[in-house]
C-alpha positions in Angstrom: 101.9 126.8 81.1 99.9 123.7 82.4 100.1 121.9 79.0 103.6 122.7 78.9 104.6 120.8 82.1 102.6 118.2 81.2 103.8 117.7 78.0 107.6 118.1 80.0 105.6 115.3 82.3 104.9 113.2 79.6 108.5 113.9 77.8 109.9 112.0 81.0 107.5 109.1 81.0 108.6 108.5 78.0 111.9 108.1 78.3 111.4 106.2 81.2 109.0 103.9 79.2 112.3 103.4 76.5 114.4 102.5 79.2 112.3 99.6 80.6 111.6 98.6 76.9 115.8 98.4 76.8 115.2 96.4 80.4 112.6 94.1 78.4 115.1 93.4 75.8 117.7 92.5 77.8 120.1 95.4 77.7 120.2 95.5 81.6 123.1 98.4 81.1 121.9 100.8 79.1 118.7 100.6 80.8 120.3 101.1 84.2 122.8 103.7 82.8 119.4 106.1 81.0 117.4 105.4 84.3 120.5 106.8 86.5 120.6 109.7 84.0 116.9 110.2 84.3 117.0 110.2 88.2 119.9 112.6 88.5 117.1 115.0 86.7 114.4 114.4 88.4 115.9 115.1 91.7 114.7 114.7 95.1 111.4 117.2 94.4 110.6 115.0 90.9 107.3 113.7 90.2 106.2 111.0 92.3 104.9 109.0 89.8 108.3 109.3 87.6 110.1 108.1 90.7 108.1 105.7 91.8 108.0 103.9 88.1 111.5 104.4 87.6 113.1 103.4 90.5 110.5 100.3 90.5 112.2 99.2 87.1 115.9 100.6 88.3 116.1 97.7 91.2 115.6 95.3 87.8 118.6 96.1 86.6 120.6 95.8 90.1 123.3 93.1 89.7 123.6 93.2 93.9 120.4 92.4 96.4 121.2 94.7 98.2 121.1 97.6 95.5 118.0 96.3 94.3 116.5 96.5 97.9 117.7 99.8 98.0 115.8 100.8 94.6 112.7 99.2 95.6 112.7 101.4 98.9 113.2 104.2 96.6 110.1 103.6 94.6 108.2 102.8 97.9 109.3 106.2 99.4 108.2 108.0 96.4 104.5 106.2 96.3 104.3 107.1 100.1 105.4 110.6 99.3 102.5 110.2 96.7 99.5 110.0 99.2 100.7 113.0 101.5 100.0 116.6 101.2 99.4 118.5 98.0 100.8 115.4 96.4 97.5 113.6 97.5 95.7 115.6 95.1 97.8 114.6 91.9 96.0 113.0 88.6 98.4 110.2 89.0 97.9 109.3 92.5 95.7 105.7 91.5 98.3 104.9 89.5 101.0 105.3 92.0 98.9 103.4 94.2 98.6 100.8 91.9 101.7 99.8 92.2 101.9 98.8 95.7 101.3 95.4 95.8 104.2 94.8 92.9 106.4 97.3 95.0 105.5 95.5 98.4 106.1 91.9 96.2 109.4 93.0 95.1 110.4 94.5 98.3 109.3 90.6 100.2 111.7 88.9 97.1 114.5 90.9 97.8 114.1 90.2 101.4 114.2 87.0 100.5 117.2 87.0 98.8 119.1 88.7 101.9 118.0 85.8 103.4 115.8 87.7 105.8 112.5 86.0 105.5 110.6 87.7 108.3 111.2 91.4 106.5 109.9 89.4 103.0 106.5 87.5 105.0 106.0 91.2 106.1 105.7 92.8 102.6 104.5 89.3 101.3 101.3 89.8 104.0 101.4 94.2 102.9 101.4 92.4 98.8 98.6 90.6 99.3 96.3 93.1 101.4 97.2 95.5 98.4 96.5 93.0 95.2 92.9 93.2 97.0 92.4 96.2 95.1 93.4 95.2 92.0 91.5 94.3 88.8 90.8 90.7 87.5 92.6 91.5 84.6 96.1 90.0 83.3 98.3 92.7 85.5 96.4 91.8 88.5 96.0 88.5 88.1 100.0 88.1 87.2 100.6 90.0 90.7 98.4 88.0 92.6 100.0 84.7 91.1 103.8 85.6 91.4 102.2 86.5 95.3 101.2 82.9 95.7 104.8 81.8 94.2 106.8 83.7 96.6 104.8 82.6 99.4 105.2 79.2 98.5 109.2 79.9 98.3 109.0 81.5 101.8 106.8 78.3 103.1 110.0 76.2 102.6 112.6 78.5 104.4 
């Protein structure tokens, strides 16, 4: 029964990893259009980590800021929901958590673009406490340097 869900588990990641490859090669659409499909099954009760990475990539393909805010609240939620309760205990929880300071960056550009720059220095200052954690690898050091272009953006507002 356990390898069965996980297999299901890793069934979902990988369709949510072929939508974002879709997002990668520019088919903004169809990658929107199997991510909404994907969410619809995933419900409310889904895996935290699914949600979280999918609704992470689903504000990329948001033509509106404000939809786009909306979908990177979403994958915050779901990485809160992630460190409470039962949930706390789940295999995937360091990789949820791995994703807050992209999730707290995204959330400070979208504020941006609302034109709302004390929400963005917020999640800009909640980015940068959270890169702390991250390796010195390409990832982290792509985070930390797309954190020191925004704030440069937010310098001029």
């Amino acid at each position: 029964m356990v390898e069965q869900q996980e297999a299901s588990e890793d069934a979902v990641m990988t369709r949510i990893g072929q939508a974002i490859m879709l997002l990668h090669g520019g088919d903004r659409e169809e990658a929107r259009n199997r991510f909404g499909a994907i969410w619809s099954e995933l419900g409310a009760d889904g895996d935290a980590l699914h949600r979280c990475t999918l609704a992470h990539y689903m504000a990329d393909t948001q033509d509106d800021p404000g939809d786009e805010l909306a979908w990177d609240l979403r994958a915050l939620t779901a990485a809160e929901g992630a460190s409470g309760g039962r949930a706390a205990e789940h295999r995937d929880l360091p990789a949820v958590r791995a994703f807050y300071p992209s999730l707290h960056l995204n959330l400070a550009a979208d504020y941006l673009k609302l034109q709302r720059p004390d929400s963005a220095r917020i999640h800009l200052r909640r980015a940068r406490a959270a890169a702390e954690s991250l390796a010195d690898d390409g990832y982290g050091g792509g985070v930390r340097a797309a954190i020191d272009r925004l704030e440069l953006r937010l310098r001029e507002q």
